[in-house]
PLY file of the C-alpha trace (Angstrom):
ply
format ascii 1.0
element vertex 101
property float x
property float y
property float z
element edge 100
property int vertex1
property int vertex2
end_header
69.72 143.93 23.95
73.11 144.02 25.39
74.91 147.01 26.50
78.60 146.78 27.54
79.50 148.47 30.41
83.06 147.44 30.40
84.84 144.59 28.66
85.43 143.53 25.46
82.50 140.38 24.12
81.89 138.99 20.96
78.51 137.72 19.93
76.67 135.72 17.36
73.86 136.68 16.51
71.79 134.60 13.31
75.22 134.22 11.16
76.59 137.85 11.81
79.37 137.76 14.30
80.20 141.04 16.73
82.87 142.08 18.77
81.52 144.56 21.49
83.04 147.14 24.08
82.46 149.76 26.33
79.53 151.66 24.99
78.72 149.59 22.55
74.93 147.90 22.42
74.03 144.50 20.50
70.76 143.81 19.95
69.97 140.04 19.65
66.54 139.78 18.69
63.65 136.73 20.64
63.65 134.24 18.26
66.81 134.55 16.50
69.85 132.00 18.04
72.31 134.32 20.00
75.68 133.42 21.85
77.96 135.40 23.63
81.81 134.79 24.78
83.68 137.63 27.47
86.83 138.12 25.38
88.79 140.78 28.08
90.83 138.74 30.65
89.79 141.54 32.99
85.94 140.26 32.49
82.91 141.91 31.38
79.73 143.77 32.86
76.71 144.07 30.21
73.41 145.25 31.03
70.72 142.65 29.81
67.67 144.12 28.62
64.71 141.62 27.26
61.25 141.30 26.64
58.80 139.10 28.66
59.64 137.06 31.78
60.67 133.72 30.53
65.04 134.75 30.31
63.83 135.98 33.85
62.29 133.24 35.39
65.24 130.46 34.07
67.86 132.68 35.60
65.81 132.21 39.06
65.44 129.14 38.56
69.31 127.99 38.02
70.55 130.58 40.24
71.69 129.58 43.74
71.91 131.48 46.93
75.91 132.70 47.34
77.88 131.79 49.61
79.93 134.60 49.96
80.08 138.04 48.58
82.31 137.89 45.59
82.45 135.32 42.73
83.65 132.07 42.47
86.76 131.10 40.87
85.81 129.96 36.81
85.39 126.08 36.15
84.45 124.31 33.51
80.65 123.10 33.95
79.82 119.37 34.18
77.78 117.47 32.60
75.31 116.94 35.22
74.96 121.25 35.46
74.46 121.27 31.22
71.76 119.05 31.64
70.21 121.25 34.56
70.59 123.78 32.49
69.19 122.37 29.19
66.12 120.96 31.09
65.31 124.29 33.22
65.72 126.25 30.11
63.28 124.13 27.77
60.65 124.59 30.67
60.80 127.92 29.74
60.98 127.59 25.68
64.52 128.53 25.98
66.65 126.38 23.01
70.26 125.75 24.02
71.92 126.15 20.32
75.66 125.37 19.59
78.29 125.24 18.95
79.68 127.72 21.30
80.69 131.33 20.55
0 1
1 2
2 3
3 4
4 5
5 6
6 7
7 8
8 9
9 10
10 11
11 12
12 13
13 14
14 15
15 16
16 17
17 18
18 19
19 20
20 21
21 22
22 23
23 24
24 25
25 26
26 27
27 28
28 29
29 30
30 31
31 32
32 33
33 34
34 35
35 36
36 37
37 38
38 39
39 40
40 41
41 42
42 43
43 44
44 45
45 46
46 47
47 48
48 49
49 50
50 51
51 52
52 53
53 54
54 55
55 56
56 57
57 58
58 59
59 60
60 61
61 62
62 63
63 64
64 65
65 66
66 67
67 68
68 69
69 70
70 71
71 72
72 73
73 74
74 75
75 76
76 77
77 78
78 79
79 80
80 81
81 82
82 83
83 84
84 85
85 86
86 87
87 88
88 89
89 90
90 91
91 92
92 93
93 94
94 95
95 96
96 97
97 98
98 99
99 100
């Protein structure tokens, strides 16, 4: 489930597509292929809400310490991150589906 805080997102959920804002919830049920895109140049803040730990334990597991208190500046990802990313998410029966939102 996906509650926007602020923002504007669109999803896909199965074959539907949604565009989501402030106040608006999306549920995107475990088992059903789900993407997401921020669509507000000002960003997006959602609050994530799932079941079990395995969304949980793959976000430890890519995560890195920061190395400062606010974000980075937005890059494309290179290869050699997708693959960390496809690998450390299919240890934890997470399936990387495409194409992107």
């Amino acid at each position: 489930m996906f509650h926007i805080l602020g923002g504007v997102m669109r999803f896909r959920v199965g074959d539907q597509e949604i565009t989501a804002g402030t106040g608006d919830t999306v549920m995107a049920p475990k088992g059903v292929p789900h993407a997401f895109r921020v669509e507000s140049t000002e960003g997006a803040h959602c609050l994530t809400i799932m079941q079990g730990s395995d969304f949980e334990t793959m976000l430890r597991q890519a995560s890195r310490t920061a190395e400062r208190p606010n974000l980075p500046e937005a890059m494309a990802p290179s290869s050699e991150m997708i693959e960390r990313l496809v690998a450390i998410c299919a240890a934890n029966k997470i399936d990387i589906v495409g194409p992107p939102v």
